[in-house]
Backbone as numpy.savetxt, mean C-alpha at the origin, in Angstrom:
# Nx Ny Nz CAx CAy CAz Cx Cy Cz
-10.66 2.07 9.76 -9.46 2.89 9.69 -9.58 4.07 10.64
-10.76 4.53 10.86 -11.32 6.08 11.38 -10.91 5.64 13.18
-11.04 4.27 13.56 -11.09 3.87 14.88 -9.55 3.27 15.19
-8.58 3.82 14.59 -7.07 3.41 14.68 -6.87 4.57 15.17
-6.10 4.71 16.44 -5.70 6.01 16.94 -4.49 6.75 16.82
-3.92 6.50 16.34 -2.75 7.07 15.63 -2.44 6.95 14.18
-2.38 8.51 13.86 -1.84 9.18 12.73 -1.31 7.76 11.69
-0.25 7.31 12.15 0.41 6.58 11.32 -0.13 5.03 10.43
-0.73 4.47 11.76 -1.54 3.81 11.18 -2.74 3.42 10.76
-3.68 4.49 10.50 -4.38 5.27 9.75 -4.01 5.08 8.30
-2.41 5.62 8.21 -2.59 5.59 6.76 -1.58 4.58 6.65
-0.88 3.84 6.80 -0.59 2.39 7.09 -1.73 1.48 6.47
-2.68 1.40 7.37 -4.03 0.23 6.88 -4.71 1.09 6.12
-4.71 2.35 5.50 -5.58 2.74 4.00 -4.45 2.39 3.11
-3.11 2.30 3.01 -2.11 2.33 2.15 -2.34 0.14 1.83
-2.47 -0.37 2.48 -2.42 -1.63 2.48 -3.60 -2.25 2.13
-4.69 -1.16 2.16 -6.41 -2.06 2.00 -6.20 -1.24 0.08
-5.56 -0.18 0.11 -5.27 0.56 -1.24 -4.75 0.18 -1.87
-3.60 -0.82 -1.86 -2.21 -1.33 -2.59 -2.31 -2.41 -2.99
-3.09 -3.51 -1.92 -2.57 -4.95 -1.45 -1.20 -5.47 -1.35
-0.55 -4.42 -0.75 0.59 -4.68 0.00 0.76 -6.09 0.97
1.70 -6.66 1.31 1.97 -7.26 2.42 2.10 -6.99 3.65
1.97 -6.65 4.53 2.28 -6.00 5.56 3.70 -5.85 6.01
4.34 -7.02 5.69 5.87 -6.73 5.94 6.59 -5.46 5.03
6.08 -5.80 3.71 6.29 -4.79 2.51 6.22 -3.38 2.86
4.94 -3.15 3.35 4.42 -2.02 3.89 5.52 -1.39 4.74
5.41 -2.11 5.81 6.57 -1.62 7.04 8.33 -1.39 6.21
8.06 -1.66 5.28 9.79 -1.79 4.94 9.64 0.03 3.80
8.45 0.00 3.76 8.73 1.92 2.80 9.62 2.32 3.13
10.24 3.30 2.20 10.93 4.15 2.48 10.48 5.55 1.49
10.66 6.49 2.19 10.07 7.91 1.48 10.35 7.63 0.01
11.78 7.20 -0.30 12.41 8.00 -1.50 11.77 6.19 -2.72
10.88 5.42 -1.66 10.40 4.30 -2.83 9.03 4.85 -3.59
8.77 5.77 -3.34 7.51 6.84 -3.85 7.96 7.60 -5.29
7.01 7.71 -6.00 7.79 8.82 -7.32 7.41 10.13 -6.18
8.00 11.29 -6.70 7.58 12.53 -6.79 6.13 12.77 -6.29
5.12 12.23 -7.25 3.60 12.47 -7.13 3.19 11.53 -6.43
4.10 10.68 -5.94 3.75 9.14 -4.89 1.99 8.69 -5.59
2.55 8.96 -6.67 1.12 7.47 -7.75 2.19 6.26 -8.05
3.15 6.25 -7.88 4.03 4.64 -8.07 5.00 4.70 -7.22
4.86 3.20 -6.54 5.19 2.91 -5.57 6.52 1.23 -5.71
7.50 1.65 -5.66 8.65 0.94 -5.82 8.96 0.07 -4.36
8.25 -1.30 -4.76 8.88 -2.39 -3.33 9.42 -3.13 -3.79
10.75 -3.25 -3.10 11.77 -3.11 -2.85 12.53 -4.18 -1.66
12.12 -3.99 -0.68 12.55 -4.60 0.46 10.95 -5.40 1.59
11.51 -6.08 2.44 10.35 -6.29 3.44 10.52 -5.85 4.63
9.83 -5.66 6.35 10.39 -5.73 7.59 10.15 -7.05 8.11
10.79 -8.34 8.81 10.67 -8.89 9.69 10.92 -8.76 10.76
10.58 -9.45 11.65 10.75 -9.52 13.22 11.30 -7.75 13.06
11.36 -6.59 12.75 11.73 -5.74 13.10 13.51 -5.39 12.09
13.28 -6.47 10.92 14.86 -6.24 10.79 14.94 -6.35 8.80
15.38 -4.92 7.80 14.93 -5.10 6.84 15.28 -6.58 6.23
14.82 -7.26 5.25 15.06 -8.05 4.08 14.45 -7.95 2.54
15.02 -8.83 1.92 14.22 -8.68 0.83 13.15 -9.30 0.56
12.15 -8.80 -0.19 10.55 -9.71 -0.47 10.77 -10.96 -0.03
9.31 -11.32 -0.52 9.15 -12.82 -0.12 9.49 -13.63 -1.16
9.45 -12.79 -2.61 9.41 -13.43 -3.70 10.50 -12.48 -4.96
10.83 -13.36 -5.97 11.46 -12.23 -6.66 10.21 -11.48 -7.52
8.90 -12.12 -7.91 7.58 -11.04 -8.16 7.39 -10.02 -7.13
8.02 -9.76 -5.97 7.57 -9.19 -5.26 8.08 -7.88 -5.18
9.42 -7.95 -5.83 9.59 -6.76 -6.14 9.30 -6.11 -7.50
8.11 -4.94 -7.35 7.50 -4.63 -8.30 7.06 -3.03 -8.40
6.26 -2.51 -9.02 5.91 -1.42 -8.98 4.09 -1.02 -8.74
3.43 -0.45 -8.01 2.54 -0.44 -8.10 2.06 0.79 -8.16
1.18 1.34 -9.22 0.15 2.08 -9.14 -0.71 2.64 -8.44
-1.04 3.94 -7.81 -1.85 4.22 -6.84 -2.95 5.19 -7.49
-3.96 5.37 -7.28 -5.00 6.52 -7.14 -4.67 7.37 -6.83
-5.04 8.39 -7.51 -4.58 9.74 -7.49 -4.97 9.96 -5.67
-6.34 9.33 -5.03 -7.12 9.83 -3.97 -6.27 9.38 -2.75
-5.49 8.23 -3.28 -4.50 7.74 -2.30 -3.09 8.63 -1.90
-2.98 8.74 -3.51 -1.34 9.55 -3.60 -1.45 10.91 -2.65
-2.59 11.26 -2.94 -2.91 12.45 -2.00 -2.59 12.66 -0.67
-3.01 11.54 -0.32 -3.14 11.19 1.24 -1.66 11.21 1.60
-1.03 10.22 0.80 0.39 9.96 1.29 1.20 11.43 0.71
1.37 12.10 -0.29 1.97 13.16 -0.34 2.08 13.81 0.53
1.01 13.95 1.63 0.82 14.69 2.99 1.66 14.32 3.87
1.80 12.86 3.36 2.08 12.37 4.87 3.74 11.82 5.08
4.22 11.62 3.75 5.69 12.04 3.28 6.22 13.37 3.62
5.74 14.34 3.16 6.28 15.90 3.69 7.15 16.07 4.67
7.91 16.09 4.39 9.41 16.63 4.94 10.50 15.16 5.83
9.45 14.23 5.67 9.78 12.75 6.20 11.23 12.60 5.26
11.95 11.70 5.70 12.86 10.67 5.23 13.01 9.44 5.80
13.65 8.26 5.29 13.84 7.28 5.58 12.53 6.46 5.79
12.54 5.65 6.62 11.34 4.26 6.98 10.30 5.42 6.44
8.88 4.88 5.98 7.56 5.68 5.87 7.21 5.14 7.42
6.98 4.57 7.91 6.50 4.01 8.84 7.62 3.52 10.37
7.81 4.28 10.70 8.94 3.54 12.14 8.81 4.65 13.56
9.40 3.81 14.17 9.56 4.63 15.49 10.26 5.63 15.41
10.07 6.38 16.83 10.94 8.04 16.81 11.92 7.52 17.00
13.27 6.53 17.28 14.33 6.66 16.73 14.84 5.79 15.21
13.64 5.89 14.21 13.85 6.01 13.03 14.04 3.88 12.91
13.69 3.19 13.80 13.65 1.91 13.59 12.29 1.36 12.91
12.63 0.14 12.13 11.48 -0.24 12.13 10.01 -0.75 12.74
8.94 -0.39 12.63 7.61 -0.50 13.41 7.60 -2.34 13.52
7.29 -2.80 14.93 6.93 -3.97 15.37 5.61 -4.63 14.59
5.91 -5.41 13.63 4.90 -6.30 13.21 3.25 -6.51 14.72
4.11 -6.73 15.85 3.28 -7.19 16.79 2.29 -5.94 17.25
3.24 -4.90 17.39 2.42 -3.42 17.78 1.55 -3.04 16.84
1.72 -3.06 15.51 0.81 -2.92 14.57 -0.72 -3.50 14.29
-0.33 -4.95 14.78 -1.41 -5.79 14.54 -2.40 -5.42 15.71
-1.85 -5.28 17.29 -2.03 -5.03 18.43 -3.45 -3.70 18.14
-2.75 -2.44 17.97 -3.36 -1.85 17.24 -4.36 -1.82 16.52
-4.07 -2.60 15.41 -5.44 -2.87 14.19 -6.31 -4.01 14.92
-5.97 -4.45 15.65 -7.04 -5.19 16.96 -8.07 -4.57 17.69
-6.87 -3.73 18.30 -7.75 -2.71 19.29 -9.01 -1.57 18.73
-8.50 -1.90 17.23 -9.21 -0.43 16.51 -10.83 -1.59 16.28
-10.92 -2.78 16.68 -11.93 -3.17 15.81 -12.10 -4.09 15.20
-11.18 -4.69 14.88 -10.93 -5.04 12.90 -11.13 -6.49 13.31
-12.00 -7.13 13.02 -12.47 -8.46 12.99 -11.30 -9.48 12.11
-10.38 -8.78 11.53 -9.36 -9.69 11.15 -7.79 -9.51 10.45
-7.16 -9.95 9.80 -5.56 -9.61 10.13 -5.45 -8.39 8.58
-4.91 -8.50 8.54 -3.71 -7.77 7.39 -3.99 -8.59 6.12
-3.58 -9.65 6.33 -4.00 -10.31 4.62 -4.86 -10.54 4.35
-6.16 -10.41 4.96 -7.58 -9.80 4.10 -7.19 -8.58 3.69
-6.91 -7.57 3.91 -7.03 -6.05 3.13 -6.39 -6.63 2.03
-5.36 -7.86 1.70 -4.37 -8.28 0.65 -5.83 -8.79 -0.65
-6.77 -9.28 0.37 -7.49 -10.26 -0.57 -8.51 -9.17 -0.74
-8.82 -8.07 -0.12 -9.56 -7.20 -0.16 -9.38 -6.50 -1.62
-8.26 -5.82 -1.25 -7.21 -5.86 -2.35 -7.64 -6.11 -4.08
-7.61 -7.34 -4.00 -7.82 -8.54 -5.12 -9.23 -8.06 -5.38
-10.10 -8.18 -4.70 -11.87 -8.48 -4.86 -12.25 -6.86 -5.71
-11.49 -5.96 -5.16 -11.52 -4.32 -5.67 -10.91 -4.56 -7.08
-10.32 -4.92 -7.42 -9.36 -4.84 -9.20 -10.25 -5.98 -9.77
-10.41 -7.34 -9.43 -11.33 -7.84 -10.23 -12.58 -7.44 -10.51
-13.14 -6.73 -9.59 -14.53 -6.12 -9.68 -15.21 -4.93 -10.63
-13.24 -4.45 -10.79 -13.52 -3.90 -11.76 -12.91 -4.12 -13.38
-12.42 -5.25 -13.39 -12.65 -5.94 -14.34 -10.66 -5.02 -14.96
-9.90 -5.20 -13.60 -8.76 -4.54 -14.16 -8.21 -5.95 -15.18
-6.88 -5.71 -16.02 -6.77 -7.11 -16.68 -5.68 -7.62 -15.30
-5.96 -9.22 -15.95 -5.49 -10.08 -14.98 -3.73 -10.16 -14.80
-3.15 -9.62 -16.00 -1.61 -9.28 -15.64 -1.10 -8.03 -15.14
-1.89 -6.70 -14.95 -1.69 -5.74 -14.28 -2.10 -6.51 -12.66
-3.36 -6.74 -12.61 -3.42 -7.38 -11.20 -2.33 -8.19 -10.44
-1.62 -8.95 -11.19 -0.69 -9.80 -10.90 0.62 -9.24 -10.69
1.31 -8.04 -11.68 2.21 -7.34 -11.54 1.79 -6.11 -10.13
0.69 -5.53 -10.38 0.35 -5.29 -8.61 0.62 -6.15 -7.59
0.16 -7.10 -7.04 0.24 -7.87 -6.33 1.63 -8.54 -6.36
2.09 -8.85 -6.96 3.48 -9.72 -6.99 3.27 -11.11 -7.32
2.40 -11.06 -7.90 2.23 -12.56 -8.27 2.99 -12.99 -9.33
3.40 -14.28 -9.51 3.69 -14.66 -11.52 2.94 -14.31 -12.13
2.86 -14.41 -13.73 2.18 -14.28 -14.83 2.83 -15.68 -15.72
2.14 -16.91 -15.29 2.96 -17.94 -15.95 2.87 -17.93 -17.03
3.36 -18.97 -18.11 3.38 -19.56 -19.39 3.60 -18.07 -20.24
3.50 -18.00 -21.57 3.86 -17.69 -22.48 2.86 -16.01 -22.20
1.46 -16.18 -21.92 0.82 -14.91 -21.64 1.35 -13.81 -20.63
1.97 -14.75 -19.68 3.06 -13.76 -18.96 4.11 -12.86 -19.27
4.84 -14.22 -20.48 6.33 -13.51 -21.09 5.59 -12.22 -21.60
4.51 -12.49 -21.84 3.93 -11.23 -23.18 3.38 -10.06 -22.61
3.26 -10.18 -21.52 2.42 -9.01 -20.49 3.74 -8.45 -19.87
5.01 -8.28 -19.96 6.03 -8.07 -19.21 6.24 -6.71 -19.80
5.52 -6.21 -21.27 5.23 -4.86 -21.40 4.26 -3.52 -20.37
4.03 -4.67 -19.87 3.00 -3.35 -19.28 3.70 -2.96 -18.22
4.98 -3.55 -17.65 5.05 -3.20 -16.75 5.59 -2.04 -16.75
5.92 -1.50 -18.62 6.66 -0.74 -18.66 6.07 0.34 -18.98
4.57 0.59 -19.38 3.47 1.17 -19.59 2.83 1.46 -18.42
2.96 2.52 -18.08 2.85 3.36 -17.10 1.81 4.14 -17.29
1.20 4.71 -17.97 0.28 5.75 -18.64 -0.97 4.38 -18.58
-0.90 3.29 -19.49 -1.77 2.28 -19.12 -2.42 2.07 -17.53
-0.99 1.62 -16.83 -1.38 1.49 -15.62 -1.69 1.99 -14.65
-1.56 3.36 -14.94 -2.47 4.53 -13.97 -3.63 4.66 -14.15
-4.08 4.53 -15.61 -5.39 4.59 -15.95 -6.02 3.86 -15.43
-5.88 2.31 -15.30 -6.68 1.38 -14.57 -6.28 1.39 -13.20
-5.32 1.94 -12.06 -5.59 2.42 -10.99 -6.42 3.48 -10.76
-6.35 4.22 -11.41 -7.44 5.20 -11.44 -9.00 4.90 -11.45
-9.34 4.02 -12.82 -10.56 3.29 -12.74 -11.51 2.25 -11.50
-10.21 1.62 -11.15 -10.13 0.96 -10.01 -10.53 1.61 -8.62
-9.80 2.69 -8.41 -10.06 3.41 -7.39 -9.34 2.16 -5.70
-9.57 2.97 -4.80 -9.10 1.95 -3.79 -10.32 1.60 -3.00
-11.77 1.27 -3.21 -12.51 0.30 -2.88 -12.97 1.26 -1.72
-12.96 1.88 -1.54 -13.58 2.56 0.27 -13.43 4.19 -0.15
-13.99 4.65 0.77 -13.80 6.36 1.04 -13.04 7.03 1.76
-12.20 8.04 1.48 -11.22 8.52 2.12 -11.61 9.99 1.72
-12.97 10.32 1.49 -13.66 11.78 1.67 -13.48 12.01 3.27
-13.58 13.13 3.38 -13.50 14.16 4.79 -11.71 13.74 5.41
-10.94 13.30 4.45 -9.74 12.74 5.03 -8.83 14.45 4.84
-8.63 14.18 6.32 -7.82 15.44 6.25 -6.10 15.22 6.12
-5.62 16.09 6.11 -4.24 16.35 5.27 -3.75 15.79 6.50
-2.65 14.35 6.13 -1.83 13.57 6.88 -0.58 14.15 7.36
-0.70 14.31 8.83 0.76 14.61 8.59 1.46 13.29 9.24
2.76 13.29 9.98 3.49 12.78 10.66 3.13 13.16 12.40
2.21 13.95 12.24 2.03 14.51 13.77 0.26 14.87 13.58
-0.62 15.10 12.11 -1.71 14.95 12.98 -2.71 14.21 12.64
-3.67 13.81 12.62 -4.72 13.15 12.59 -5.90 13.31 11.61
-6.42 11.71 11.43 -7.18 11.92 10.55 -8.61 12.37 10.50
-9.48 13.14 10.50 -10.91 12.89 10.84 -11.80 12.16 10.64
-11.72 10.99 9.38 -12.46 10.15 8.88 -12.09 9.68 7.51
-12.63 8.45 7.80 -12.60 7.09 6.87 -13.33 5.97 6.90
-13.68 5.99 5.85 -14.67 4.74 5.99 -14.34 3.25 5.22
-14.24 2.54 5.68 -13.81 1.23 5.19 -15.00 0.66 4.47
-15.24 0.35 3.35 -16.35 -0.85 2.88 -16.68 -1.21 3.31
């Protein structure tokens, strides 16, 4: 993350190795899909080729839970922002291709949907339950244990707690205050 040279996606690929976002998902934020304390995170829409739609799935639109260590980061980096979290200076959406281009150049031995599976390996590891994981992620919750887990989604106080426990898998100590204009000093990826 520390070897991505711009501000934005910096916290782009900590928000996505943090979330297990999709990457399209990601690109489709918008400030006002954040609570207040941006610890829950309302997706909503996707970006393709550069042009909004909706998810990939109807699980996909969901709510997810963040770490307080995350929310942090992004509270910074929301500040005084509106519209796209993520787009060009005339307020369009960010190129799938430039992004990846980017997370290339920074290093990264591989795409976007490992941080997804990365993601996954961080919540099982810590032993989050398997229908919060799933309502994170956007997955189903089939058969009858599903119908029955469709409370939590409404349990909020629950599900911070185990984002919290969880944590987002890497270090984002010495991370300095995000803006829209400056830079991060460090991060360390797992």
């Amino acid at each position: 993350i520390a070897a991505m040279k711009k501000p934005r996606y910096r916290v782009l690929v900590a928000l996505v190795a943090g979330t297990g976002l999709r990457i399209g998902e990601a690109l489709g934020l918008k400030v006002e899909d954040f609570s207040s304390d941006c610890r829950v995170l309302k997706v909503q829409r996707s970006v393709w080729h550069c042009k909004e739609q909706q998810p990939k799935t109807r699980n996909a639109v969901r709510l997810i839970d963040l770490s307080e260590q995350l929310a942090q980061v992004l509270q910074h980096y929301v500040a005084g922002k509106t519209g796209l979290l993520f787009c060009t200076r005339k307020g369009k959406p960010l190129s799938y291709r430039n992004v990846i281009r980017a997370w290339y150049a920074s290093g990264a031995p591989c795409g976007f949907h490992a941080l997804r599976r990365f993601r996954t390996e961080v919540l099982k590891s810590q032993d989050v339950p398997g229908d919060i994981v799933n309502g994170w992620l956007g997955w189903s919750s089939e058969g009858m244990a599903g119908h029955y887990a469709e409370g939590l989604k409404k349990n909020q106080i629950l599900r911070q707690k185990w984002a919290e426990a969880a944590g987002i898998g890497f270090s984002l100590n010495g991370l300095q205050r995000v803006t829209n204009v400056s830079s991060i000093q460090s991060a360390e990826a797992a």
